[in-house]
Structures are given as structure tokens and as C-alpha cells.
TORKEMI-337741 format. One line per field, with one value per residue (C-alpha): x, y negated, z; residue number from 1; residue in one letter. Coordinates in Angstrom, 2 decimals. Each point is the difference from the previous one (the first is absolute). Example, Ala and Ser with C-alpha at 12.3 -4.5 7.8 and 13.67 -1.06 7.14 Angstrom:
BEGIN
X	12.30_1.37
Y	4.50_-3.44
Z	7.80_-0.66
i	1_2
aa	a_s
END
This chain:
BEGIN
X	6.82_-3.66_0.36_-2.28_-3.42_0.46_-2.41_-3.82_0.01_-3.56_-1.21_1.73_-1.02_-3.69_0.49_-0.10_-2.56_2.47_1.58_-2.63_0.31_2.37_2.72_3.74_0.21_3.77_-0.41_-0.02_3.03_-2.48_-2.87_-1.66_-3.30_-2.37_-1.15_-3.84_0.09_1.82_-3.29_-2.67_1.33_-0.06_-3.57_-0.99_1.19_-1.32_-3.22_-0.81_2.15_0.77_-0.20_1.86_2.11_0.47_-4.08_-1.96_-2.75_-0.13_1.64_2.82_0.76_0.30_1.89_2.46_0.88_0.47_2.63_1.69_-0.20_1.99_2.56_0.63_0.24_2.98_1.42_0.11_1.42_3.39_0.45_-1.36_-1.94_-3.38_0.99_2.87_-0.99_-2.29_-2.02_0.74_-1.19_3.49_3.82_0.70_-2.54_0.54_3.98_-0.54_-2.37_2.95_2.49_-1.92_-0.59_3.71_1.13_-0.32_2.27_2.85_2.28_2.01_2.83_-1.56_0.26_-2.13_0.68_-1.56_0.57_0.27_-1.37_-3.55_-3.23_-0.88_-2.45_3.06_2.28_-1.96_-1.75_3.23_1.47_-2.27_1.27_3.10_-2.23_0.43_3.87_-0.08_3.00_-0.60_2.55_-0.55_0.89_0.95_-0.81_2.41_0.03_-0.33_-2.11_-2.03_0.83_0.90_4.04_0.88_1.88_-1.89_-1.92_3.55_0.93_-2.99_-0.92_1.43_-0.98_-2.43_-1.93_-3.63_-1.78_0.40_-2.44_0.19_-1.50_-0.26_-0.30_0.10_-3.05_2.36_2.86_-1.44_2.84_-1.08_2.60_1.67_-1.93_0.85_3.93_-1.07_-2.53_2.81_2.58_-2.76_-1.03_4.10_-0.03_-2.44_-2.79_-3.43_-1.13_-2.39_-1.29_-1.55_-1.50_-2.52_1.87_1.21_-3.42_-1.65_2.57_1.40_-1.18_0.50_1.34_0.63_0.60_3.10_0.76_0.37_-1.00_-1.27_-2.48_-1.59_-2.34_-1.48_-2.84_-3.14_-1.01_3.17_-1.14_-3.31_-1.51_-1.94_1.63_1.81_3.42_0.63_2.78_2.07_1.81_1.36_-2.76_1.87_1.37_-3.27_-1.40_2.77_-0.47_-1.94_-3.44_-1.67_-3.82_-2.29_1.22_-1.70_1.35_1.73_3.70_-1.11_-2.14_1.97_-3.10_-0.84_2.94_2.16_-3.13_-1.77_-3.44_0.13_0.48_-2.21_-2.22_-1.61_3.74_1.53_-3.12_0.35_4.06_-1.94_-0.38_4.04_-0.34_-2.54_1.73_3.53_-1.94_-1.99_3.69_1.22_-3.01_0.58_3.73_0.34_-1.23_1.11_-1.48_1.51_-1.02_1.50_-0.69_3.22_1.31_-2.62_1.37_3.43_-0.57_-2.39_2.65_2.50_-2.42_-0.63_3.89_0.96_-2.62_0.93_3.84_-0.69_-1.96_2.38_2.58_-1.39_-0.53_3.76_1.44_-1.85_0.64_4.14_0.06_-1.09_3.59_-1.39_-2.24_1.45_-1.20_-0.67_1.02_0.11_2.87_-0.57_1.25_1.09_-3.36_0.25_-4.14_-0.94_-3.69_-1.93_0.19_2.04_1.03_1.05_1.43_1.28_2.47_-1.22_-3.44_-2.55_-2.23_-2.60_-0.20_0.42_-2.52_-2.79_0.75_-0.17_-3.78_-1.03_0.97_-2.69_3.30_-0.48_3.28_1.71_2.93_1.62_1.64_-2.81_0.81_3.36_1.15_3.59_0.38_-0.41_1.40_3.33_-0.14_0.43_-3.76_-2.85_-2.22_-3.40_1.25_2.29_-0.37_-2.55_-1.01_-1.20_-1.31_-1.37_-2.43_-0.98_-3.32_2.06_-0.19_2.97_-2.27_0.00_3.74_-0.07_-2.32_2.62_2.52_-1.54_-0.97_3.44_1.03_-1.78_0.97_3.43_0.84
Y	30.19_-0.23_-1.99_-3.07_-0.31_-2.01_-2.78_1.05_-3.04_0.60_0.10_-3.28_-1.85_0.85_-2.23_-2.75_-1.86_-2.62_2.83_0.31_-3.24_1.64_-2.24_1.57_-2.37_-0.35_-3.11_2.29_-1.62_-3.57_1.75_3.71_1.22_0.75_3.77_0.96_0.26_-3.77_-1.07_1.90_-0.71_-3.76_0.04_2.47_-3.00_-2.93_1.25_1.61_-2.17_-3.02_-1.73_-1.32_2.82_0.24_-0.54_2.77_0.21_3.29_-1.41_-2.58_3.73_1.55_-3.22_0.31_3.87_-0.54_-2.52_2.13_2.80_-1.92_-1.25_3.41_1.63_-2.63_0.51_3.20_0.07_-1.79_1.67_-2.98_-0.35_-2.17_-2.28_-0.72_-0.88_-2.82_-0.40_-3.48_-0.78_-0.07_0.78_-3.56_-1.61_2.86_-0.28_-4.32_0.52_2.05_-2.22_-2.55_1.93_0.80_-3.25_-1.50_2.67_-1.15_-2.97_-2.43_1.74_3.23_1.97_2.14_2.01_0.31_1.77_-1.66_3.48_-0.21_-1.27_-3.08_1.00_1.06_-3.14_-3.07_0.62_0.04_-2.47_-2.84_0.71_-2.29_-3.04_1.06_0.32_3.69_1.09_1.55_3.14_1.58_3.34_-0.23_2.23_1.67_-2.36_2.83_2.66_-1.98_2.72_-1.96_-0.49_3.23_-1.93_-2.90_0.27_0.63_-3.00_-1.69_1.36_-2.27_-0.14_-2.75_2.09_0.67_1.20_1.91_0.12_2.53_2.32_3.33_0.78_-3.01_-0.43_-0.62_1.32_3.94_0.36_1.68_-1.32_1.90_-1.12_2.33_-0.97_-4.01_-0.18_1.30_-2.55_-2.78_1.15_0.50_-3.62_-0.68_-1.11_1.28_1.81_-1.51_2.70_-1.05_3.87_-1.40_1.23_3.42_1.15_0.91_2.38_1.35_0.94_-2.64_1.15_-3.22_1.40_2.56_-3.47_-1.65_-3.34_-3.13_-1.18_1.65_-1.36_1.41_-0.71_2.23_-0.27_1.11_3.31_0.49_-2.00_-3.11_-3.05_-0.85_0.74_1.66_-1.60_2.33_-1.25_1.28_-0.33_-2.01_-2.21_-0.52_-1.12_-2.59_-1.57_-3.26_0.69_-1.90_0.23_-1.70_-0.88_2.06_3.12_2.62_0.73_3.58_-0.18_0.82_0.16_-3.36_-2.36_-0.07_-0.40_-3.20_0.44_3.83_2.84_0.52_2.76_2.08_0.12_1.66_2.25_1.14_0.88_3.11_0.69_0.46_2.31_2.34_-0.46_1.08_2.62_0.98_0.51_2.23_2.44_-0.32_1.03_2.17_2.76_0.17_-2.57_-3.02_-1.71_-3.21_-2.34_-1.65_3.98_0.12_-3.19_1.28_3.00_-1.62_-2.77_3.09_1.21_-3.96_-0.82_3.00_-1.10_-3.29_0.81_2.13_-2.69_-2.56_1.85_0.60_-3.73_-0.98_2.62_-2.00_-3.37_1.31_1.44_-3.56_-1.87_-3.71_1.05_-1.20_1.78_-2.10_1.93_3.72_-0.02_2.33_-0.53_2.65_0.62_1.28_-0.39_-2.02_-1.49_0.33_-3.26_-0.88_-3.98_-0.51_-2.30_-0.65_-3.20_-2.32_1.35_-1.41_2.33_-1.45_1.14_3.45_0.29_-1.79_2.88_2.54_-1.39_0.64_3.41_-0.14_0.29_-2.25_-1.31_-2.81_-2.54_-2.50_-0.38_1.45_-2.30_1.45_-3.66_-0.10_3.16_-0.28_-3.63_1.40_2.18_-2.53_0.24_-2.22_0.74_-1.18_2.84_2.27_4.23_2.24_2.05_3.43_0.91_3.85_1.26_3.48_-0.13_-0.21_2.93_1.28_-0.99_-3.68_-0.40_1.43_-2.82_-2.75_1.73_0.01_-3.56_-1.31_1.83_-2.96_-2.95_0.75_0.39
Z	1.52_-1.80_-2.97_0.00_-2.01_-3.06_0.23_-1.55_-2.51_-0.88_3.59_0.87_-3.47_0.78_3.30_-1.62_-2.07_-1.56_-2.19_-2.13_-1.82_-2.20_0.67_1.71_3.22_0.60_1.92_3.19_1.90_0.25_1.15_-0.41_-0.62_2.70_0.06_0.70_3.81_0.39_-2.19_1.95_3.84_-1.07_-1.72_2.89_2.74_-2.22_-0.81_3.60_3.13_-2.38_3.93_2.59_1.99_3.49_0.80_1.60_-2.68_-2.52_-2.94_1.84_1.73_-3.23_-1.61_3.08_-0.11_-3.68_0.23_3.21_-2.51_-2.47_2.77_0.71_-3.03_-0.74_3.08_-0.60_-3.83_1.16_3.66_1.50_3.50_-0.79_2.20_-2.18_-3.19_-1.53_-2.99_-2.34_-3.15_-1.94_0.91_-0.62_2.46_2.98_-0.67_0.34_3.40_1.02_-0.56_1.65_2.86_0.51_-0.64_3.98_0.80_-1.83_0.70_-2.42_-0.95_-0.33_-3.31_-2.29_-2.54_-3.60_-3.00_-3.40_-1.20_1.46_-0.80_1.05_2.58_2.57_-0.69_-0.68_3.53_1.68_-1.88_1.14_3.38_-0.75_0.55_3.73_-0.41_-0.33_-1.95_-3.50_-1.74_-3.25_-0.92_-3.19_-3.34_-2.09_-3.45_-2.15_1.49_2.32_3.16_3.30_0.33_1.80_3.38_-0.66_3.32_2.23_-1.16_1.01_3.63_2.72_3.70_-1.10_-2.34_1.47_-2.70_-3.36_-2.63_-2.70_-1.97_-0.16_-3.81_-2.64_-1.89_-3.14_0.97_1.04_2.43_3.20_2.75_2.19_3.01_2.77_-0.17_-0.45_3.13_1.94_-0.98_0.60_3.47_0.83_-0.88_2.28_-2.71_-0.73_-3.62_-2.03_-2.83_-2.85_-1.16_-2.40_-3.23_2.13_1.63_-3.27_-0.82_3.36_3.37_2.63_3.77_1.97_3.41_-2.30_-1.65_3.79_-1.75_1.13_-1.95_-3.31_-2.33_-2.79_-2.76_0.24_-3.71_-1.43_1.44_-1.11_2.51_0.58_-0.46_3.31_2.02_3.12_2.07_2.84_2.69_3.08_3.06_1.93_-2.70_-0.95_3.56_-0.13_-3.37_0.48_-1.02_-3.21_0.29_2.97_3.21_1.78_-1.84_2.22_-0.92_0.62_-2.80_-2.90_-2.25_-0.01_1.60_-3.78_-2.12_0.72_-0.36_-0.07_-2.39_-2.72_1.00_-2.91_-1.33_3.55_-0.50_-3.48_0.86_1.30_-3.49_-0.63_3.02_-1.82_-3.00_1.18_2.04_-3.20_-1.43_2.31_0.05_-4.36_0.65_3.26_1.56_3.61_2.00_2.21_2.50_0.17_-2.97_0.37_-1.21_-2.83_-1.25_-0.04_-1.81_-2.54_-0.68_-0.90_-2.90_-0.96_0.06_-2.61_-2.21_-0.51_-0.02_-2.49_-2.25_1.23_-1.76_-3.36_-0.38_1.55_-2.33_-3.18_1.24_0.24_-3.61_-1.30_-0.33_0.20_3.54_3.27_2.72_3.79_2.86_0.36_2.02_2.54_3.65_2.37_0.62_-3.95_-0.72_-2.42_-0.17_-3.68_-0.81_-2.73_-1.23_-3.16_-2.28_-3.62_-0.75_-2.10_0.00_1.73_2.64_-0.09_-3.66_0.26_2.53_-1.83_-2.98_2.80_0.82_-3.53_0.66_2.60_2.83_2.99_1.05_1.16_-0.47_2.06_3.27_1.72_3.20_0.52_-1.83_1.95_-1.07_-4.08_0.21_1.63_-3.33_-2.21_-0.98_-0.49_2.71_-1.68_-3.52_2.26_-0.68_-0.84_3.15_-0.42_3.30_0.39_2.03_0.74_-1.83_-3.47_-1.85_-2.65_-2.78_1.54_-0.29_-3.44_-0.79_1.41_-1.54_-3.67_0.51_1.22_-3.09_-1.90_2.31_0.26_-3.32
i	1_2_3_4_5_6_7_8_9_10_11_12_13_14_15_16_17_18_19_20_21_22_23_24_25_26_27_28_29_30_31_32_33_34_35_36_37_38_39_40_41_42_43_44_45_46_47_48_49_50_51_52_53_54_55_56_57_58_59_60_61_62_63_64_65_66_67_68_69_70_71_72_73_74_75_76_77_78_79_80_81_82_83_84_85_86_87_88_89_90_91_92_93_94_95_96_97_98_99_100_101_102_103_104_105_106_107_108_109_110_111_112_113_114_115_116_117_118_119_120_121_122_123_124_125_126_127_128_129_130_131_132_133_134_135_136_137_138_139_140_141_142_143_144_145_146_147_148_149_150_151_152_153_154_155_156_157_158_159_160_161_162_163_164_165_166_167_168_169_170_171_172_173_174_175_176_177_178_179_180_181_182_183_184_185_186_187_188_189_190_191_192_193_194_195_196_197_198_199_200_201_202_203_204_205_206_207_208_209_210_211_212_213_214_215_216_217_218_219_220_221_222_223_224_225_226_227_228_229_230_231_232_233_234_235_236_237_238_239_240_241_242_243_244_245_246_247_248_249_250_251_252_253_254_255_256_257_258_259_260_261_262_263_264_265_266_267_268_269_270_271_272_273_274_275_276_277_278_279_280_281_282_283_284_285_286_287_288_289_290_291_292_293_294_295_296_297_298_299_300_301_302_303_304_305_306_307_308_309_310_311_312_313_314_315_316_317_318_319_320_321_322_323_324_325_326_327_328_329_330_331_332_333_334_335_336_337_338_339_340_341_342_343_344_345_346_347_348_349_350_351_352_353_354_355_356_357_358_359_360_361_362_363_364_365_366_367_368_369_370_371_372_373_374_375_376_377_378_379_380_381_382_383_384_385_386_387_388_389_390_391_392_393_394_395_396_397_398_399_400_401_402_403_404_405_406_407_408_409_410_411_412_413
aa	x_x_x_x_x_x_x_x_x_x_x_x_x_x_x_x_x_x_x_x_x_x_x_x_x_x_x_x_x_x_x_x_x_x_x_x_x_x_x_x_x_x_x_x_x_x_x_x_x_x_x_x_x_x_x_x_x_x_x_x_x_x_x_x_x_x_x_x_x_x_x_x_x_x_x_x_x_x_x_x_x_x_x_x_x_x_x_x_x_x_x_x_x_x_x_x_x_x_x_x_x_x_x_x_x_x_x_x_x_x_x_x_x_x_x_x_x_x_x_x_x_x_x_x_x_x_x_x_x_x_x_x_x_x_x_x_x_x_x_x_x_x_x_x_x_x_x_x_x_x_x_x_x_x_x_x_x_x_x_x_x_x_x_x_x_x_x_x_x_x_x_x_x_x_x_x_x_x_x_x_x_x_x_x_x_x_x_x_x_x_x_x_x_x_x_x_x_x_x_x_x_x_x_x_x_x_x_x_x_x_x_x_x_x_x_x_x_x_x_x_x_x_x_x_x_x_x_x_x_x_x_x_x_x_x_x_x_x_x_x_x_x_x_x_x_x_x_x_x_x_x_x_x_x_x_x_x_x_x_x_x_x_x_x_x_x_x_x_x_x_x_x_x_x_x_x_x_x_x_x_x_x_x_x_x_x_x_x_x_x_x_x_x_x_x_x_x_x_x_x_x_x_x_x_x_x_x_x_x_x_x_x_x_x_x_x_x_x_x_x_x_x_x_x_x_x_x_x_x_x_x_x_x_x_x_x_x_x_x_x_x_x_x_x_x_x_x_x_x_x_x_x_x_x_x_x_x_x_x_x_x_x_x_x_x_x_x_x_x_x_x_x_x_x_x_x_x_x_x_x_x_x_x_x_x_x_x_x_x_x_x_x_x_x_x_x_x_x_x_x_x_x_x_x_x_x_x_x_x_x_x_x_x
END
């Protein structure tokens, strides 16, 4: 077996204009960069088919086949049909048209389940659904390492349960769950899957047809793209969800009947940009061509995924040596991966702190909850100081973490 390409650091870095400002942006895990191509297929639709689509004119054309183009490619990058997927401007908002969609399809009684572990954008949505007499569960949180209670969801399934919502990887947490093994025990239970993937799809390759789930939703610009989510669901699921735009939207028009209004156009065009960019990779990395960019995507993520394990480590392995540091998460499940995002916090010191001495260090990075509140609270934390998160991205270099590490040096001592 070939051994894989180390990632070309230098041919990634140059990607992106942002990393030239001289500052080490480690606030990846709330929202990446946007590489070159993202940049030029949005000026290229703006400044050329800034139009209506769908009219017969040159430039409506042009504006139409761009956003198709951008459909596609998304499609594509999760195993997707086009006529599965949507484009939304945030997880939160897609996630709450969803919910809303579902909801005439449930009776009084009926139960969903959440995860205290999540972000807010795959709870609060279904938790407003208890105005209609929907049934509410929680899956609770481990008290000390924030990881979801191992048999926590056995105990919740029941032959009223229509609908978990979870996520895939924890945006504070880093635990990648063991999703294969879970979808299974929801559909024996007669329930559909609702993934959260936002904090897993920068990091890992997504399959949902492998997956066999439900529903998947995902934020664009946490991987390098324009700001906006794609939503999956299952075709038929889809055509039965009530529509949310103008009445005289077809339910076969999964493009427009979840958005009302419409999508935003010269963002579904410049996602063509994350296809040339991933493509861009694999030409960088890999010799023997592919021809499906689902496969390019795969491979690239295998090149990405040892880079930023390997970073992930070097700043996990610091944070450990430090006796007074307590670490959020990292837990891993069966699935054993573990995303490069890494929470942390220091009793009796507040985090809010020790990031503002990381910023004079010229280190972007964050501190809070970052809207996985339930989460943090259930920790015994105050959501509005909560931990420092270091999120990675494959763009950071070696020399970048030796910057974080040189300045925690000075904040944590």
C-alpha cells in the first residue's frame, strides 16, 4: 500500500489571501477562510450574470448554469443526487425550515430526540415543536468530559420516537460519533436521523447514501466556502415535507420549496469555487487521475485528516503537560476519530482572559460556548466565559502551532 502525500503546506497557504495578515487564524472551527477560486467564481457571477436565473437572455443563462453548477458540485461532494440537496444561508435557519416542514407529520404524543451535546442550531429548532405537543428527550452529556452518555440513546428510543437530531462531531467536544452503528438503532426504532455534520465535514469526507441517513445538514463556510449550508434529505422525504416558500411552489422542487424567497444565487455559484479548490488539491497531491469528484474528495480528505491530526496532537500533548488545564471532550467513540478542535479550560481562570493575551500574540481564537450553551452549562461552566477553543484547519502550518504554543506559554502561566 502507497503511502499517502504529506500535505504541500506551501501550496495550500498560497490559496489563500487572509494568511498574509500575519496573524495564526485558529478560529477555524466558527468559520474558515475562503481560498482563491471560492473568491473568483463569486466575483466572476456578480460582476457578469448578477440577474435573475431561469430567463432565456445571455447572462440569466449564464446566472442559471452557474448556480446548477454549484448544486452539483455539492451534490456531488457528499454522494448526494441534485435533486436531493438544498442550499440555505445557515445550519440554523435550513435545520428550523426543516423542522417546520416536518412538523404536520407528527401527532401529539410523538417524540423527538435531542442531544444536550449539540449546538444550538439542531435542538432549539426542534425544541419549539413542543408548542404543538410534540414530546421532547434529551440525551444527556457526561458531567465531566462532555461526551454523550454511552446508552443514553437506548434508553431514550420508544415506539413514539419519530425523529432524532444529533450531531455528527461536536464543535467543542471533537468527538466524531459512531454514526453507522447509531442510524441503525434509530431506523430499528422506526425513527428518522437528523445529522448535524457542520463541525465533521471540514475534517472528514461525507458519504450519506454509506451513512443511510435521513437528513444531513452541513455549513458551507466552515469548509472554505461561501457562507451558506447545504441540507440532504432523502427524495421522497423531501417531496413529503410541507413546503415553506409560495404557494404555488412545486413539492418537486427541492430548490426552492424550504427556502422562502429562494437561495441566494452568487453564493450557490461561487461553491464552484470549493469544487476547483478541492480539485486543485488533488492534482497538488496525486498523480493517477479519478473520475468522480465524490473519489477526489475522499482521497484529498485522507492527506487533509493526517495533517491536522498531526497538529492536533502537538497542541493536545502541551495542553496535557500543563497540570491546572482541563481538557473538553476528546473522548473518542467507537468510531475512534477525533476532529482538531480542541476546548479548553483552566479553574478559576477566566477564558476570556487568556484569549485576549493570545490576540496580542497576533493568534485569532475564540472563547465561550460557541452556541453549544447546553453543552458547557451541563459542565458546570459559564456559558458567556466558558473554554478556549483551538480549532485547526488544514491551512496551519507547524510554525503556526509553535506560535500558539509560545503564546499560551505566556497566558497560562
Amino acid at each position: 500500500m502507497k503511502p499517502k502525500p504529506a500535505l504541500d503546506i506551501d501550496f495550500v497557504r498560497a490559496q489563500f489571501p487572509p494568511l498574509k495578515d500575519g496573524w495564526v487564524f485558529l478560529e477555524n472551527a466558527g468559520g474558515s477562510y475562503v481560498p482563491k477560486p471560492v473568491i473568483d467564481r463569486t466575483v466572476e457571477y456578480m460582476t457578469d450574470s448578477q440577474v435573475q436565473p431561469n430567463w432565456e437572455f445571455d447572462s440569466s443563462v449564464r446566472a442559471t448554469d452557474r448556480i446548477k453548477r454549484g448544486l452539483q458540485a455539492m451534490a456531488d461532494f457528499i454522494n448526494a443526487e441534485v435533486n436531493e440537496i438544498f442550499l440555505g444561508p445557515s445550519t440554523t435557519m435550513n435545520v428550523f425550515m426543516m423542522a417546520q416542514a416536518l412538523a404536520p407529520s407528527f401527532k401529539p404524543g410523538d417524540e423527538i430526540i435531542v442531544t444536550e451535546q449539540d449546538h444550538e442550531a439542531n435542538v432549539g429548532a426542534w425544541r419549539r415543536l413542543e408548542a404543538l405537543g410534540l414530546v421532547i428527550k434529551e440525551w444527556p452529556v457526561d458531567r465531566q468530559t462532555g461526551a454523550l452518555v454511552p446508552d443514553g440513546l437506548s434508553k431514550l428510543l420508544s415506539d413514539r420516537t419519530r425523529l432524532v437530531a444529533m450531531t455528527h462531531c461536536s464543535n467543542v467536544c471533537s468527538i466524531v460519533h459512531d454514526l453507522p452503528s447509531i442510524v441503525k438503532q434509530i431506523h430499528a426504532a422506526g425513527a428518522l436521523a437528523f445529522i448535524d455534520g457542520t463541525a465533521y465535514a471540514p475534517h472528514f469526507p461525507i458519504d450519506v447514501k454509506a451513512l443511510d441517513v435521513d437528513f444531513y445538514v452541513f455549513s458551507l463556510y466552515k469548509v472554505c466556502g461561501p457562507h451558506q449550508s447545504v441540507l440532504y434529505g432523502k427524495r421522497a422525504l423531501l417531496e413529503k415535507a410541507a413546503a415553506q416558500n409560495h404557494f404555488f411552489i412545486g413539492d418537486e422542487s427541492i430548490t426552492y420549496k424550504f427556502l422562502p424567497g429562494g437561495p441566494n444565487h452568487e453564493h450557490a455559484a461561487g461553491t464552484v469555487g470549493t469544487a476547483d479548490y478541492f480539485d486543485a488539491l488533488y492534482r497538488a497531491h496525486f498523480k493517477q487521475p479519478e473520475n468522480a469528484f465524490h473519489t477526489r474528495v475522499a482521497r484529498v480528505y485522507e492527506v487533509i485528516g493526517a495533517h491536522e491530526a498531526a497538529l492536533a496532537a502537538r497542541v493536545e500533548d502541551y495542553l496535557r503537560s500543563k497540570q491546572n488545564v482541563r481538557i473538553l471532550g476528546r473522548v473518542p467513540t467507537r468510531d475512534g476519530r477525533l476532529a482538531p478542535v480542541i476546548g479548553f479550560w483552566i479553574p478559576g481562570r477566566s477564558s476570556t482572559e487568556i484569549a485576549a493575551k493570545l490576540h496580542r500574540h497576533k493568534i485569532a481564537i475564540g472563547n465561550g460556548d460557541f452556541w453549544a450553551r447546553r453543552c458547557i452549562t451541563a459542565l458546570g461552566l459559564k456559558p458567556e466565559d466558558g473554554v478556549v477553543r483551538v480549532g485547526i484547519a488544514h491551512y496551519n502550518s507547524a510554525e503556526d502551532i509553535d506560535r500558539l504554543i509560545k503564546g499560551l506559554d505566556e497566558a497560562l502561566a
